[in-house]
C-alpha positions as CSV (number, residue, x, y, z in Angstrom):
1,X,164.7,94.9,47.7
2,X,162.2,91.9,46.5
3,X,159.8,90.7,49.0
4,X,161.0,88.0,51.4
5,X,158.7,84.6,51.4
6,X,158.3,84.9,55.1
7,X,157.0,88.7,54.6
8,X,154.5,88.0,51.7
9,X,152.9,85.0,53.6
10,X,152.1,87.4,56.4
11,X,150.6,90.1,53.8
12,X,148.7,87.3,52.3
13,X,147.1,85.9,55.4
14,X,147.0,89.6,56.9
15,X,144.5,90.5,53.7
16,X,143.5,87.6,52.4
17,X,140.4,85.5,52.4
18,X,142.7,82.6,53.4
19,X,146.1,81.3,53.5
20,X,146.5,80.8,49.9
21,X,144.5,83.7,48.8
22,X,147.0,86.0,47.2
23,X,145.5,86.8,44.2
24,X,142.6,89.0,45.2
25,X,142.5,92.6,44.6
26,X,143.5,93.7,48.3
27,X,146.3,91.4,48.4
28,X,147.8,92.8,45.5
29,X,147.5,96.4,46.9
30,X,149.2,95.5,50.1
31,X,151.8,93.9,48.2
32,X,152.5,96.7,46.3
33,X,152.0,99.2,49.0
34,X,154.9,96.6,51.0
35,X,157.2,97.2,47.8
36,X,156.6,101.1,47.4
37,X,157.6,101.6,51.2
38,X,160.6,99.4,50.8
39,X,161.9,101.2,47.3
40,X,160.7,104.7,49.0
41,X,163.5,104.0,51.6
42,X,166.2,102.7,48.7
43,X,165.7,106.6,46.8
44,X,166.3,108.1,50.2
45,X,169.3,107.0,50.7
46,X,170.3,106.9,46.5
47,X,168.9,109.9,45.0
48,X,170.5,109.7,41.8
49,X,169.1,105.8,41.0
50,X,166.6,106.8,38.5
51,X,165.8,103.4,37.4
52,X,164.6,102.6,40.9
53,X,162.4,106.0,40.6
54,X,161.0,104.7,36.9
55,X,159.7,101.4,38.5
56,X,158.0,102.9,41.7
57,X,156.2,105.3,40.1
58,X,155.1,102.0,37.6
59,X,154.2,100.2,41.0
60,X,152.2,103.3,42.2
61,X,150.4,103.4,38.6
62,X,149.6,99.9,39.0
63,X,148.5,100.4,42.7
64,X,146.4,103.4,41.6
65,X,144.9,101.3,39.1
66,X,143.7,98.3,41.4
67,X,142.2,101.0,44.3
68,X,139.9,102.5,41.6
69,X,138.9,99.0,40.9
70,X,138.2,98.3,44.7
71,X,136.5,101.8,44.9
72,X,134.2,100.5,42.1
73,X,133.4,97.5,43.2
74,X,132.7,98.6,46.9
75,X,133.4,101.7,48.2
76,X,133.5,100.8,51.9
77,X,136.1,97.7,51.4
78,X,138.0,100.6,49.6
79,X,138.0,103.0,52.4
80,X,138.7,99.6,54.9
81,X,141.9,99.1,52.8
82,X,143.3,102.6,52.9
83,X,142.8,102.9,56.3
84,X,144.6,100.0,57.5
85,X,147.1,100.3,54.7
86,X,147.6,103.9,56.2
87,X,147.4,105.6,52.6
88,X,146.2,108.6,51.4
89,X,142.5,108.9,49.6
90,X,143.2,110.1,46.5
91,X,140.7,108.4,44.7
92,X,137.9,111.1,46.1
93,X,138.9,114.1,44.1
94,X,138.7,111.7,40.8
95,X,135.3,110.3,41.2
């Protein structure tokens, strides 16, 4: 379920600034958005794991958490993001 090196490399250099860039804000988010598709498909197919279900919802607190910092900081680079992430605004209603 972890992230291969091969596909967090691509993320990074997808969203990063550069190659070794996989600190920043966006990165992180596409990371975790990577992570939540990957353990979305594990519960589909194991219902019951309820430990799996306690740490996505976690990631998607996290991820939640790092979006309203991009949506502060600049609100088109957050809408940028989401789009080519493919994930729902949420962050509207809140603001």
């Amino acid at each position: 379920m972890a992230l291969t090196k091969e596909v967090t490399a691509q993320i990074v250099a997808e969203y990063g600034k550069d190659g070794k860039d996989s600190g920043s804000a966006e990165v992180q988010v596409a990371l975790w958005t990577q992570r939540i598709k990957d353990l979305t498909e594990h519960l589909k197919e194991h219902p019951k794991d309820n430990h799996t279900r306690r740490g996505l919802l976690m990631m998607i607190g996290k991820r939640r958490k790092m979006l309203r910092y991009i949506m502060n900081r600049n609100i088109e680079d957050y809408r940028a993001l989401i789009k080519k992430l493919g994930i729902r605004d949420t962050l509207q209603s809140i603001k």
